[in-house]
C-alpha positions as CSV (number, residue, x, y, z in Angstrom):
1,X,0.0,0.0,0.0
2,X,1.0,3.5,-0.6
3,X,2.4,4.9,2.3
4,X,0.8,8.4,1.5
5,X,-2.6,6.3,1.6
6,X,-2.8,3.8,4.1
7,X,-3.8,6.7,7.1
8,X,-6.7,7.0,5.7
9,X,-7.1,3.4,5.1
10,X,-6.1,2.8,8.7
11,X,-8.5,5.2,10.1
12,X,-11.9,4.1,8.3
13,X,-10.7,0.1,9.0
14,X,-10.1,0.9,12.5
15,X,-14.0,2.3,12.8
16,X,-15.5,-0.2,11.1
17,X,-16.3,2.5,7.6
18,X,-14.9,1.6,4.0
19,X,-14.4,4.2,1.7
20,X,-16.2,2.4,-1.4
21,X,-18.0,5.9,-2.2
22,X,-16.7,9.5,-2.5
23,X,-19.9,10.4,-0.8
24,X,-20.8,11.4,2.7
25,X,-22.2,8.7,4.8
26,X,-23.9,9.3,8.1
27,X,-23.8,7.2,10.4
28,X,-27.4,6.4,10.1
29,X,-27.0,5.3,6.6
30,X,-24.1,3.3,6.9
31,X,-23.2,-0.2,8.6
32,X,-21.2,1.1,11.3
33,X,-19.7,-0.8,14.3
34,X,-18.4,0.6,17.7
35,X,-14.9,0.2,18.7
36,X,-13.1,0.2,22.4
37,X,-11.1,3.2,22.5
38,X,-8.7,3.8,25.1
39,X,-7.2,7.2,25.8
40,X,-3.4,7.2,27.9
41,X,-1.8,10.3,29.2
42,X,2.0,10.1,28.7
43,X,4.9,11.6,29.7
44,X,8.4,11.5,28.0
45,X,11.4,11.1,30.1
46,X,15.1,12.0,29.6
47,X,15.9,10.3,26.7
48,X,13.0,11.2,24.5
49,X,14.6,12.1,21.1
50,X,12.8,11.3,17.2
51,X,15.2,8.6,16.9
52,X,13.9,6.9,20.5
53,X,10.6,7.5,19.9
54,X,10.9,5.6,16.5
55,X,12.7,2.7,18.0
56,X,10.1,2.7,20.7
57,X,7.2,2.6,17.9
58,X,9.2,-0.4,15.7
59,X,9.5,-2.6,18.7
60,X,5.6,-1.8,20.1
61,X,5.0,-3.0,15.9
62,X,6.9,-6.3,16.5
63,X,5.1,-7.4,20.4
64,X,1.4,-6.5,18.2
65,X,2.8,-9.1,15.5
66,X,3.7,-11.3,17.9
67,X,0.6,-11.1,20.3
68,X,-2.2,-13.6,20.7
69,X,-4.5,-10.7,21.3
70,X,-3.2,-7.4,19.5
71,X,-4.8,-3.9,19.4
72,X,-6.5,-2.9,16.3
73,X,-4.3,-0.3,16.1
74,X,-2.5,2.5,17.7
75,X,-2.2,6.4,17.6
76,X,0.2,9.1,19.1
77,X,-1.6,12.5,20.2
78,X,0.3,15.5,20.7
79,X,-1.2,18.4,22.4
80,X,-0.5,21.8,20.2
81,X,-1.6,23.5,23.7
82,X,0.3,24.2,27.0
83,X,-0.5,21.5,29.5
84,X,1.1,20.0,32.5
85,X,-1.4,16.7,32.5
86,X,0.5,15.3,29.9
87,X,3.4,15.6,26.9
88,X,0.9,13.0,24.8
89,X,-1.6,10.7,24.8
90,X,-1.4,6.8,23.5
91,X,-4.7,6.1,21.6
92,X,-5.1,2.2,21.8
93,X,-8.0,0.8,19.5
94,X,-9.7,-2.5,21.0
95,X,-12.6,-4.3,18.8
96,X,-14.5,-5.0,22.3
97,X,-13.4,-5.0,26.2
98,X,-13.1,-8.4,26.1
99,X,-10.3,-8.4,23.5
100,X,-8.4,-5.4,25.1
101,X,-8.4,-7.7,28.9
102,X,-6.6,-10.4,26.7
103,X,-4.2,-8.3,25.0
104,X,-3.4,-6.6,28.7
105,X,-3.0,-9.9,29.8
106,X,-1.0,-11.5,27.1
107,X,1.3,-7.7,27.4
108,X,1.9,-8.4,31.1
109,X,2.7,-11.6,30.7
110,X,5.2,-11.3,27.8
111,X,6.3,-8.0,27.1
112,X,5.9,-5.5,29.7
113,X,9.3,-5.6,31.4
114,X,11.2,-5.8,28.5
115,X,9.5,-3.3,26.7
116,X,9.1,-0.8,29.9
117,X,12.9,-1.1,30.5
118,X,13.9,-0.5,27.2
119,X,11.5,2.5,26.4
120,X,10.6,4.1,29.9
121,X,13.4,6.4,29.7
122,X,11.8,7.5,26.4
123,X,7.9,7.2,27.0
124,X,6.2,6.5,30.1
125,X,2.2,6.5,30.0
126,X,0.3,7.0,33.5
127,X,-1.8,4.0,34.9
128,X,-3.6,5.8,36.8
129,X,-5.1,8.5,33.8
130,X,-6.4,6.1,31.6
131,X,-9.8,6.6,29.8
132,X,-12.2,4.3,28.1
133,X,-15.0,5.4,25.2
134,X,-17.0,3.8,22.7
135,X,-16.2,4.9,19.8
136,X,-18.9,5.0,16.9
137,X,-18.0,7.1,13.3
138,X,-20.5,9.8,12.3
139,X,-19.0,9.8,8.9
140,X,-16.8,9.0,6.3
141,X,-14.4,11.9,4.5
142,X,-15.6,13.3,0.9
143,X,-11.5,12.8,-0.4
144,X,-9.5,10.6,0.2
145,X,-6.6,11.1,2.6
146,X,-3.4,11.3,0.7
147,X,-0.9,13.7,3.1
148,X,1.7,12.8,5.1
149,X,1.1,13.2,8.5
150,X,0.4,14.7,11.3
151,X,-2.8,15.0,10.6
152,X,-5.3,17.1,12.8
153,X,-7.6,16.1,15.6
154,X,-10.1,18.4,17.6
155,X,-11.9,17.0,20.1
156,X,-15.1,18.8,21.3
157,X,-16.2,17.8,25.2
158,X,-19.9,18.5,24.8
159,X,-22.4,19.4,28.1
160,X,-26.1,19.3,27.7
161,X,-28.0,22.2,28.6
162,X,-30.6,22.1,31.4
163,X,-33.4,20.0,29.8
164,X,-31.3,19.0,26.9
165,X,-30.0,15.6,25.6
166,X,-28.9,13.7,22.4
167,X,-32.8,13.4,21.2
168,X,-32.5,17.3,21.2
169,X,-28.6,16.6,19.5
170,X,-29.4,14.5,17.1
171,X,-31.7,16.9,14.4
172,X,-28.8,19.4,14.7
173,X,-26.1,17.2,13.9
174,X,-28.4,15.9,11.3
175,X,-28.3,19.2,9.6
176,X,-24.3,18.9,10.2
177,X,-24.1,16.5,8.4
178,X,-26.3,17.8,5.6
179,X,-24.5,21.1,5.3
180,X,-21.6,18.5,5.1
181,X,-22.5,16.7,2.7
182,X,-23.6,19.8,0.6
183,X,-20.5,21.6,0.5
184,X,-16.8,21.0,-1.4
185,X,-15.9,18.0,-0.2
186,X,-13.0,17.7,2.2
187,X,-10.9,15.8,4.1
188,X,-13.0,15.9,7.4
189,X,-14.6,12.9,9.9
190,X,-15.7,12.5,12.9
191,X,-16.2,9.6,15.6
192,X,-18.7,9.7,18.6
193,X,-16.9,9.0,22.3
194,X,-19.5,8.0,24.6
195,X,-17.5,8.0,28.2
196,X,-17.3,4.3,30.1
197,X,-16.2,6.6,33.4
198,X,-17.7,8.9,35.5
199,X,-16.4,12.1,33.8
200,X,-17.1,14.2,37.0
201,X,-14.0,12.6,38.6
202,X,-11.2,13.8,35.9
203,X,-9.2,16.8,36.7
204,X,-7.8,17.0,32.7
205,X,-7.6,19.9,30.2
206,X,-11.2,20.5,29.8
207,X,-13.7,20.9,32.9
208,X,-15.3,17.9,34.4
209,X,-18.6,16.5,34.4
210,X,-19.1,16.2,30.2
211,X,-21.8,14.1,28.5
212,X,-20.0,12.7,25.3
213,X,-16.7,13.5,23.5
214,X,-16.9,14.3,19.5
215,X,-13.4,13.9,17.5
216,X,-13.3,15.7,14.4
217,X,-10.2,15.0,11.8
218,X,-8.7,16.3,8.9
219,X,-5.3,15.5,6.9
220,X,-3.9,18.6,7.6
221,X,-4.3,22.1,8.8
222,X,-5.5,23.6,5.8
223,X,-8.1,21.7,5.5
224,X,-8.9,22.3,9.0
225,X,-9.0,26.2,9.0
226,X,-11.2,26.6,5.5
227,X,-13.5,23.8,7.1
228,X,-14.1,26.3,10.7
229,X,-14.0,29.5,8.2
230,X,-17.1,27.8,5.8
231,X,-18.9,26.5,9.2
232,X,-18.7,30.2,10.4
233,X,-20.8,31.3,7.8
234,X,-23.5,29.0,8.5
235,X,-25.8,29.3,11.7
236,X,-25.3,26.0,12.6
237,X,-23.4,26.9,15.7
238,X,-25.8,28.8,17.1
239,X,-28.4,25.5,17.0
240,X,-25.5,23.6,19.3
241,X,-25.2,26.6,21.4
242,X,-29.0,27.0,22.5
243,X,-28.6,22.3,23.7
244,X,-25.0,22.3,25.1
245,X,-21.9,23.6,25.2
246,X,-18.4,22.8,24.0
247,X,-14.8,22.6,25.0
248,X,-12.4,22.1,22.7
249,X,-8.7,20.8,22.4
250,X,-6.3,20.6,19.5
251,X,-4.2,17.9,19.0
252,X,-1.4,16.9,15.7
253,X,-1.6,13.0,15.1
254,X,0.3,10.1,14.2
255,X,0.5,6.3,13.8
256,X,1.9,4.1,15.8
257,X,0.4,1.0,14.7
258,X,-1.2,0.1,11.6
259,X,-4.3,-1.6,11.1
260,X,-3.6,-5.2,9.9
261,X,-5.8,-4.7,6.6
């Protein structure tokens, strides 16, 4: 596969779309399936460097190709915002819980202590900030992705309004999708995080106490910015703003494992 292709590839695989159609499917059009997605605040440590942090991606590649119970695949988010929670966050992708408890097992068992005291001078991910969603995609992109990355993740941390819920959510972000699917056509997804925690306990980079998490994506920044300038013009906003409110973060992304098809 072309290495300039297979993000996209990667990212539709690991959420259950395929890009057979240049057209925007919603996800109540399209056979969709939910994933496990589980969220890892990291830190680096002394020896982080673009070489370490390459070898530390190879040899992650060669315990998935050796494990019994692998992740779907893996993604490195780094924040383009000052925080002191974290330096990134590891993005594992499960098909179900029941295959991520295996594939814990089968790392603790067989990997871990080589792995941690090879790489924990380079990467070291907190046990204890770890965060668990289903993860559903709204749509597919209208191009297909072709850049090199990082690409561009923006994740929205949505709180309903007083009296407000997804059956209010759901005609807006039908018209979304619409407006979507009426303009130019763009590099631009998104995927659904419903929270499998009790979001009123996590001190993070967005206040606590959120109903859902929305990830929106784009190849690169271009794409981004023309996307926010044309959804500006619309009044679409203003039909989120009068249900819930938003908090938004801004991240740069890239693989670290590839899907295995």
């Amino acid at each position: 596969m072309n290495k300039n292709i297979f993000y996209l590839t990667a990212l539709l695989f690991v959420f259950g779309c395929s890009n057979q159609s240049s057209e925007t499917e919603t996800a109540e059009s399209a056979e969709v399936e939910s994933v496990l997605l589980e969220y890892m605040w990291c830190d680096y440590g002394p020896n982080t460097s673009p070489e370490t942090l390459n070898a530390l991606r190879a040899d992650f590649n060669e315990v998935t190709k050796n494990s019994d119970h692998p992740v779907v695949s893996a993604w490195a988010y780094i924040p383009t915002f000052e925080t002191d929670n974290y330096d990134a966050v590891w993005l594992n992708v499960w098909s179900d819980e029941d295959s991520r408890n295996a594939g814990w097992e089968d790392w603790l068992a067989n990997s871990a202590e080589d792995f941690e005291a090879a790489h924990n001078d380079t990467l070291d991910c907190q046990e204890d900030r770890v965060f668990h969603f289903t993860g559903t995609p709204g749509m597919q992109p209208g191009v297909e992705w072709s850049d090199e990355p990082p690409f561009n993740a923006d994740y929205h941390f949505c709180t309903f309004a007083d009296g407000n819920g997804f059956d209010e959510l759901r005609p807006v972000m039908a018209n979304f999708d619409a407006w979507v699917d009426g303009r130019e056509k763009d590099s631009m997804w998104y995927v659904w995080h419903d929270p499998l925690f009790d979001t009123s306990g996590v001190e993070g980079s967005v206040d606590s106490g959120y109903d859902y998490m929305i990830g929106f994506y784009w190849q690169n920044n271009d794409e981004r910015e023309a996307g926010y300038a044309a959804y500006a013009e619309t009044d679409l906003q203003s039909q989120f703003d009068e249900i819930e409110s938003c908090q938004i973060v801004e991240f740069e992304g890239y693989p670290i494992v590839q899907p295995s098809s």
